[in-house]
C-alpha positions in Angstrom: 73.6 196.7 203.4 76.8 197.6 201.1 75.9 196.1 197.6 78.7 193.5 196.2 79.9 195.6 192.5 81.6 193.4 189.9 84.4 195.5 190.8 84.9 194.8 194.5 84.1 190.8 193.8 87.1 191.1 191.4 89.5 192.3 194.0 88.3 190.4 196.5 88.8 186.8 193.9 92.0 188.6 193.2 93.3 188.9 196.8 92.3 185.4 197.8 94.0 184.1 195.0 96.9 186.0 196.0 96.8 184.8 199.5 96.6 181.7 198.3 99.9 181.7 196.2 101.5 183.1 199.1 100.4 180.2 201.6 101.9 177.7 199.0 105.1 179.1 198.2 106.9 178.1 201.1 105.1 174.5 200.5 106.8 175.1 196.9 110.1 175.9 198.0 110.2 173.7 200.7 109.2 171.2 198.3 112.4 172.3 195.6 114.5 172.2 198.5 113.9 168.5 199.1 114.4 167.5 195.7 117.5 169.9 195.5 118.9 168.0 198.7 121.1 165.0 198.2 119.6 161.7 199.5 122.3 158.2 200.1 119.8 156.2 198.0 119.6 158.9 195.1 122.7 160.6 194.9 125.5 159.4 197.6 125.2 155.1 196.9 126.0 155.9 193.2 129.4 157.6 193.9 130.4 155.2 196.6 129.5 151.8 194.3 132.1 153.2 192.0 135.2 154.9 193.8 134.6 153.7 197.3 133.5 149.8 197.3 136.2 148.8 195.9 137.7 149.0 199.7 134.7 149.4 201.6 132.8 146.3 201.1 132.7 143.6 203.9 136.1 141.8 204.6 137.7 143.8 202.6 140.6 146.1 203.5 138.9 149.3 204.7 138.2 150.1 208.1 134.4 149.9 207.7 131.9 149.3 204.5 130.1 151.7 202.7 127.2 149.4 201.0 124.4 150.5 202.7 122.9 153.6 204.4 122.8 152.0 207.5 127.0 151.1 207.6 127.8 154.6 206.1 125.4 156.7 208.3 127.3 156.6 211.8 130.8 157.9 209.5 129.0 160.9 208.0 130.9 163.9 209.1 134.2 161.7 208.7 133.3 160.5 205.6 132.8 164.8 204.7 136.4 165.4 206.7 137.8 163.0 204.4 136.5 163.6 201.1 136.6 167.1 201.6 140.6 167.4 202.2 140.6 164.9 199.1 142.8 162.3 201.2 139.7 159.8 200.4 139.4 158.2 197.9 143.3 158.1 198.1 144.4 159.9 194.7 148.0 162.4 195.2 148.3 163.3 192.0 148.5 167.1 191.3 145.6 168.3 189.7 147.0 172.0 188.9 150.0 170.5 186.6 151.1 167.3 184.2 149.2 164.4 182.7 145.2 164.4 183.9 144.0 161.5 182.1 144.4 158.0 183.7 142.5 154.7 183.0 142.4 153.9 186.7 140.9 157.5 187.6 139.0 157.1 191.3 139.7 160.6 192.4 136.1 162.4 192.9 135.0 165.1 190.8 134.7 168.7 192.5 130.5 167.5 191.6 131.1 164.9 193.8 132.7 166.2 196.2 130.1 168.7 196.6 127.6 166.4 196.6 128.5 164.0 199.3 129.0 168.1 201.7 125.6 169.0 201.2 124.4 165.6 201.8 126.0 165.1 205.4 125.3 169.3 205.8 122.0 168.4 205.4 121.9 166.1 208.3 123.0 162.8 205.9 119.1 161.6 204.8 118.5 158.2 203.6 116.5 158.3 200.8 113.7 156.6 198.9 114.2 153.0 199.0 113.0 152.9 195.7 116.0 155.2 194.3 118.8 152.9 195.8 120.5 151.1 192.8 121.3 147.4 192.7 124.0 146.1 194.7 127.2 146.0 192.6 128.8 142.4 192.7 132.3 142.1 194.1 134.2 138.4 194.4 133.9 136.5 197.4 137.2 137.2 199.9 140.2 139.6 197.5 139.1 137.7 194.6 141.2 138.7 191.6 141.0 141.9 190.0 141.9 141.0 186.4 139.9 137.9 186.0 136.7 138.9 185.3 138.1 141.3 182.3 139.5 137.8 181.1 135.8 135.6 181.6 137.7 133.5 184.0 137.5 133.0 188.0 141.6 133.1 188.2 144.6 133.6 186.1 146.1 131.8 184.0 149.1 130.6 186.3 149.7 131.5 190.4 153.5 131.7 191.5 153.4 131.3 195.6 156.2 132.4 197.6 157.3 130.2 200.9 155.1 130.9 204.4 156.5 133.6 206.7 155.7 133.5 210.0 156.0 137.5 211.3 156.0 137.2 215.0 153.9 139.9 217.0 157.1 142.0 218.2 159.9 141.9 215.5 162.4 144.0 213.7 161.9 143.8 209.6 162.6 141.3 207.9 163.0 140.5 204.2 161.8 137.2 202.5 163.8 136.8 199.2 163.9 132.7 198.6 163.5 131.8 194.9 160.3 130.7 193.1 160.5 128.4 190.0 157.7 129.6 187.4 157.1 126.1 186.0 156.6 127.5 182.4 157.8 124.8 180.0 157.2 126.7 176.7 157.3 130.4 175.6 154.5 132.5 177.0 153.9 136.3 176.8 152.0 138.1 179.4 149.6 140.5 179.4 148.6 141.0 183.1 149.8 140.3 186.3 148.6 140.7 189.8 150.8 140.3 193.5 148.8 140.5 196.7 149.2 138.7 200.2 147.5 135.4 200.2 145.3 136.8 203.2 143.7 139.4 204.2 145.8 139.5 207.5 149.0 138.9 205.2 148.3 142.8 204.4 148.7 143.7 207.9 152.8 142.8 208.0 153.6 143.3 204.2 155.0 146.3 203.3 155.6 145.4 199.8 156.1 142.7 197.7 159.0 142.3 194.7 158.8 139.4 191.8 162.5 139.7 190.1 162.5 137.9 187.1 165.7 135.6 186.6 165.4 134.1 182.7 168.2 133.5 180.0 166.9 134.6 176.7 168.7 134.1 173.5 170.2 137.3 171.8 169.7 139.2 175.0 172.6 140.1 177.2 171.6 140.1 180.4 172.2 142.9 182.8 174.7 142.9 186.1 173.4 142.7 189.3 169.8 141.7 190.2 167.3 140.2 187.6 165.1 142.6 185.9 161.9 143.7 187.9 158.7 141.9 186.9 156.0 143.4 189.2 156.2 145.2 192.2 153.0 145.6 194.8 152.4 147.4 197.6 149.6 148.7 199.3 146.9 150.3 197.4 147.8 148.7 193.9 145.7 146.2 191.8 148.0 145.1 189.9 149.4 146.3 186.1 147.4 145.7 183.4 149.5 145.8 179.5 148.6 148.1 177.6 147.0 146.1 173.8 149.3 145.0 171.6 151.9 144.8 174.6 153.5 142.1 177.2 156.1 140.7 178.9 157.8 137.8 177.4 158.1 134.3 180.0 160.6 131.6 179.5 161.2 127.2 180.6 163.8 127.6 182.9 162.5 131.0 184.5 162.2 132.0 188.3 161.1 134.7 190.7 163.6 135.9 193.2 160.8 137.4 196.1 161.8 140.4 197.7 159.0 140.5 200.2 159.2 143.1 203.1 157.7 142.2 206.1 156.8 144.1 209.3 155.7 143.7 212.6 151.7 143.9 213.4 151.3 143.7 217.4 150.4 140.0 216.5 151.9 136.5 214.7 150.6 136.1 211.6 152.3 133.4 208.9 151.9 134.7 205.1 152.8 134.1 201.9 152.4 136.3 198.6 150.8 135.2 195.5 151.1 136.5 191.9 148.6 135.9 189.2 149.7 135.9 185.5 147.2 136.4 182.7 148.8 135.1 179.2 147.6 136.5 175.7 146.5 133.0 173.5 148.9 130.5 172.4 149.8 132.1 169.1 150.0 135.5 170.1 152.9 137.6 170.1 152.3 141.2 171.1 154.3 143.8 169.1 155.8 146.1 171.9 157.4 144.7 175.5 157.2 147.0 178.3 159.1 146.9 181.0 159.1 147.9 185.2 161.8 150.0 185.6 163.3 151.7 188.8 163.9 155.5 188.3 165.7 156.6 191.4 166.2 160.4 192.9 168.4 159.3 195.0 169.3 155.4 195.5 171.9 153.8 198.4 172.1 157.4 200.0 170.2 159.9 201.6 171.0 162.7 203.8 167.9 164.3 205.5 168.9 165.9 208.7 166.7 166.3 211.9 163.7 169.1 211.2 164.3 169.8 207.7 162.5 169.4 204.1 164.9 167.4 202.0 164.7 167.1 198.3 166.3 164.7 196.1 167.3 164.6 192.2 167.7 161.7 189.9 168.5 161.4 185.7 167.9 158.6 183.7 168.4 158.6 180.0 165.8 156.6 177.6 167.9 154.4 175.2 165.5 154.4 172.6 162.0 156.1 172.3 159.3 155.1 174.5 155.7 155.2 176.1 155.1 155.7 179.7 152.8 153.5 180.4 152.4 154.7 183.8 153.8 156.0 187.5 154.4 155.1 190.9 156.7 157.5 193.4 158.0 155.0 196.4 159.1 156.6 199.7 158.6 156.0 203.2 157.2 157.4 206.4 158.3 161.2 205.5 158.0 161.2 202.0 156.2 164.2 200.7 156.6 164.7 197.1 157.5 163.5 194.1 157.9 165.1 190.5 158.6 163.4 187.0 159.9 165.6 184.0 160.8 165.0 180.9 163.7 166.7 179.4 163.3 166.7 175.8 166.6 166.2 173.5 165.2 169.7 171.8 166.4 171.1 175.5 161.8 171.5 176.2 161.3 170.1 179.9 157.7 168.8 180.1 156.0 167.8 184.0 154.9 164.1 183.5 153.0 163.8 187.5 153.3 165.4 190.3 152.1 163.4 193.3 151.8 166.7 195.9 150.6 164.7 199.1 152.6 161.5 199.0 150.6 159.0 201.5 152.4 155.7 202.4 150.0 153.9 203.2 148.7 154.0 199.1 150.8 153.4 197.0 148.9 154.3 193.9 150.5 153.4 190.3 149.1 156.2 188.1 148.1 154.5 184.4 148.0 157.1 181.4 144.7 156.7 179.2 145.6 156.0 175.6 145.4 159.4 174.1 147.6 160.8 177.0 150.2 158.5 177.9 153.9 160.3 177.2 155.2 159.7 173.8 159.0 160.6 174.6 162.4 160.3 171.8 165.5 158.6 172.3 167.7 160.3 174.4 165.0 161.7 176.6 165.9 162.2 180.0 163.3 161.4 182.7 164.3 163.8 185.5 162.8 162.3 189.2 162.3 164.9 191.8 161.6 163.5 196.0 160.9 165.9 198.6 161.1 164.4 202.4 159.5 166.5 205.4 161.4 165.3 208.4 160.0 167.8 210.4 156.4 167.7 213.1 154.3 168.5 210.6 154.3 165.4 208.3 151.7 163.4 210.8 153.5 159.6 209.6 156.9 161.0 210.8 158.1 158.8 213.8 160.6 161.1 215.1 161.9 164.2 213.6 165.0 164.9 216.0 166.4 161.9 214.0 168.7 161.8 210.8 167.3 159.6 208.1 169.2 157.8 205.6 168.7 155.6 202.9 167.7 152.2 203.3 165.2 149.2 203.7 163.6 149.7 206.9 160.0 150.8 207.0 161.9 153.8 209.0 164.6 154.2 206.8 164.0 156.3 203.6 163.9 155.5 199.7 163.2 157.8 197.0 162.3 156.0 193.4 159.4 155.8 191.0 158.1 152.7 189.8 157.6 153.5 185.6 156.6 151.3 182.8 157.9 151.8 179.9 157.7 150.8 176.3 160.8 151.1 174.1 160.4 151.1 170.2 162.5 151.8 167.4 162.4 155.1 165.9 159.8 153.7 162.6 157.5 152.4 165.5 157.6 155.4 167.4 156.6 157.8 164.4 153.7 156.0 163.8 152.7 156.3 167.0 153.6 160.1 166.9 151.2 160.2 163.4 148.8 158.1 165.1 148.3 160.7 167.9 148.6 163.6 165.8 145.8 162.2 163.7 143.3 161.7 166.7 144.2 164.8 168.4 143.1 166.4 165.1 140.0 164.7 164.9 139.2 165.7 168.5 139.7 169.0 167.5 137.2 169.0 164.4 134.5 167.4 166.4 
C-alpha cells in the first residue's frame, strides 16, 4: 500500500482546488455576461420613458406604444433598424458640424444607441420586474405640453379656428378665415402652443399658421401679410420664450389661420387650437422675439426631373440678435438644409445643418442658453436647401416630374422657421460680456 506524504496530499488539495476553479469559471463568466447583458426593465424602459414616450404612449401619435415590455417586445429588431440608422427618435441635425447644444435634445446618445443593439442582439430579455422604474405620467388624450411647467391644466387663453370638414378624396385645401383674440388689455406672452383639436385632426393637417394682425402705437406696420406668430407642424411642441422674453398681444388683435389641409382616405372635420401662456399682469419682459421666415428660395423653384437641386437665400439682421432657435421647411423631396452666419468681419460661421431632412418631423431646433448664436448688426443669415428629385429620396412621388414652388403638399418650399431676438447694440454687449464671462468660468472649473 503506497503511503499518502505531506507532499503528494498537497498536490492532490492543490489540483482539486484547481479543478474546482475551473468548473466555476464558466458559471462566473456566464454569470458577468448576464449582468453585462442589457435587460427592458434595467436598461431599455429608462431610455424609452425619456426620448420615446413622448410619442409612444397609448392614443398618442405613434404607430404603437413603448410602455411596457410586453408592447415593445414584438418591434424589437425594428425598433434596432430604426434607432440604429438614427431616423428614431426623429433628430436631423448634423452631428459632425454647427451648434450641438439644444434645450429640446431627444436624439440618443451613441451609449444609447448601443445599448438598446445589444439588448435586441441578445434576443430582447425582459428583465427583473423589480428593476422596471415607475410609470412616467403623461396627460390624458394630447394634453398640453406647456402647462404643467406653468402649475396649470391649460393655458392661459385658447384661440380656435372654424371646423373643416376634409372629405376622404380631395385636392388641398387651405383654411385661412380670421380669429378674433378677445384680448381686451395689453398682455405679453411667453409661450404658445398650436396642435389639431384631435388626434385624427393630425391625419389631414399638414401645418398650421397663426398670423398675427395688431396695430400698435409707434410701430409701422409691414406690407403684405401680418407678422407670423407661431407656426406648427408635425413633430413640434410648441415654442417656449426664452426668460426675460415674449411676444407682446394687443385689444383689437386677430389671427389670420393659414391651415393646410390634406386628404387622409377618409372624412374627418377639424379645427386647430392654440394655447397662449401669459407672463403675470405686471410683467414686461425686456427683449421680444420674433418668428421670422428665412427663405432659400421663396415663389420660385426650378428642380428638374432626376436631379439634386440646391437653393440659396440672404437675409440681413437689422440690428444684433439671438437665435433663439431653427426649423428648415421643405416638402416631399427636401434633403437638406444649411444655416450660416456671415459675420460683418467677412468670418462665415455654420449655425445647423439638418443632413437627413424628414417631412414627416418637422423639428424646431432650440439653442441651450450658453450656445444659442449671439450675432451683430449687419449679420447676414445665409439659408442653404438641397432637394433630391431623383429614386433615391424614398418620400419622392415621382421623379420624372419638374417641381416648382408652391403650396401643395407636392409642390416644393424651401425656408427656415428662426426666432429671433433683436437688441440694441448696449444690450447686445452685455450679453457678449455675459457669455464671455461664463465661458471663462467653464474653462477654470
Amino acid at each position: 500500500m503506497m503511503r499518502l506524504t505531506y507532499g503528494h496530499a498537497r498536490n492532490l488539495a492543490v489540483g482539486a482546488w484547481a479543478l474546482s476553479a475551473a468548473l466555476m469559471l464558466p458559471a462566473a463568466a456566464a454569470a458577468a455576461d448576464a449582468a453585462k447583458t442589457p435587460t427592458f426593465t434595467r436598461d431599455i424602459a429608462p431610455i424609452f420613458q425619456e426620448k420615446c414616450e413622448a410619442c409612444h404612449r397609448p392614443d398618442s401619435m405613434a404607430p404603437m406604444s413603448l410602455m411596457t415590455y410586453t408592447e415593445a417586445r414584438p418591434w424589437a429588431r425594428s425598433i434596432k433598424a430604426r434607432v440604429g440608422d438614427r431616423q428614431m427618435p426623429p433628430w436631423q441635425i448634423d452631428r459632425t458640424v454647427g451648434i450641438q447644444k439644444f434645450k429640446n435634445d431627444r436624439s440618443l446618445t451613441d451609449d444609447q444607441v448601443e445599448t438598446i443593439v445589444r439588448w435586441v442582439d441578445a434576443g430582447a430579455p425582459q428583465g427583473d420586474a423589480k428593476d422596471m422604474p415607475a410609470a412616467k405620467h403623461w396627460p390624458d388624450g394630447q394634453g398640453w405640453n406647456f402647462a404643467a411647467m406653468f402649475g396649470q391644466k391649460e393655458p392661459d387663453l385658447i384661440i380656435k379656428s372654424y371646423d373643416f370638414t376634409m372629405p376622404a378624396v380631395s385636392q388641398d385645401v387651405w383654411d385661412k378665415r380670421i380669429t378674433p383674440s378677445g384680448i381686451t388689455e395689453p398682455r405679453w406672452v411667453r409661450a404658445i402652443e398650436i396642435r389639431p383639436e384631435t388626434l385624427k385632426g393630425r391625419k389631414i393637417t399638414h401645418h398650421a399658421i397663426a398670423y398675427l394682425e395688431q396695430t400698435e402705437p409707434g410701430v409701422v406696420a409691414t406690407p403684405g401679410l401680418p407678422a407670423p406668430f407661431m407656426e406648427w407642424a408635425v413633430g413640434k411642441q410648441g415654442e417656449m420664450m426664452r426668460p426675460d422674453t415674449g411676444k407682446l398681444l394687443l385689444p383689437g388683435s386677430k389671427f389670420h389661420w393659414d391651415i393646410h389641409y390634406s386628404q387622409a382616405g377618409e372624412e374627418i372635420t377639424n379645427k386647430v387650437e392654440m394655447g397662449i401662456y401669459f407672463y403675470p399682469k405686471g410683467q414686461e419682459p425686456k427683449y421680444r422675439t420674433a418668428l421670422s421666415l428665412v427663405p432659400a428660395a421663396l415663389g420660385t423653384l426650378d428642380i428638374r426631373p432626376n436631379t439634386v437641386a440646391v437653393e440659396e437665400g440672404f437675409t440681413t439682421l437689422r440690428e444684433a440678435a439671438r437665435i433663439e432657435s431653427f426649423q428648415a421647411h421643405m416638402h416631399l423631396r427636401g434633403k437638406a438644409m444649411m444655416v450660416e452666419a456671415l459675420l460683418p468681419s467677412g468670418q462665415k460661421q455654420v449655425i445647423s445643418l439638418v443632413s437627413d431632412f424628414n417631412f414627416n418631423w418637422m423639428t424646431t431646433y432650440v439653442y441651450a442658453d450658453e450656445a444659442a448664436p449671439l450675432l451683430p448688426k449687419g449679420t447676414i443669415l445665409k439659408v442653404t436647401a438641397w432637394h433630391d428629385n431623383t429614386s433615391a429620396k424614398k418620400s419622392n412621388p415621382d421623379p420624372n416630374q419638374w417641381v416648382g414652388w408652391g403650396d401643395r403638399t407636392v409642390d416644393e418650399m424651401a425656408h427656415a422657421w428662426i426666432n429671433i431676438v433683436y437688441m440694441k447694440d448696449d444690450d447686445f454687449k452685455i450679453e457678449q460680456d455675459k457669455r464671455r464671462a461664463k465661458e471663462t468660468t467653464t474653462l477654470q472649473q
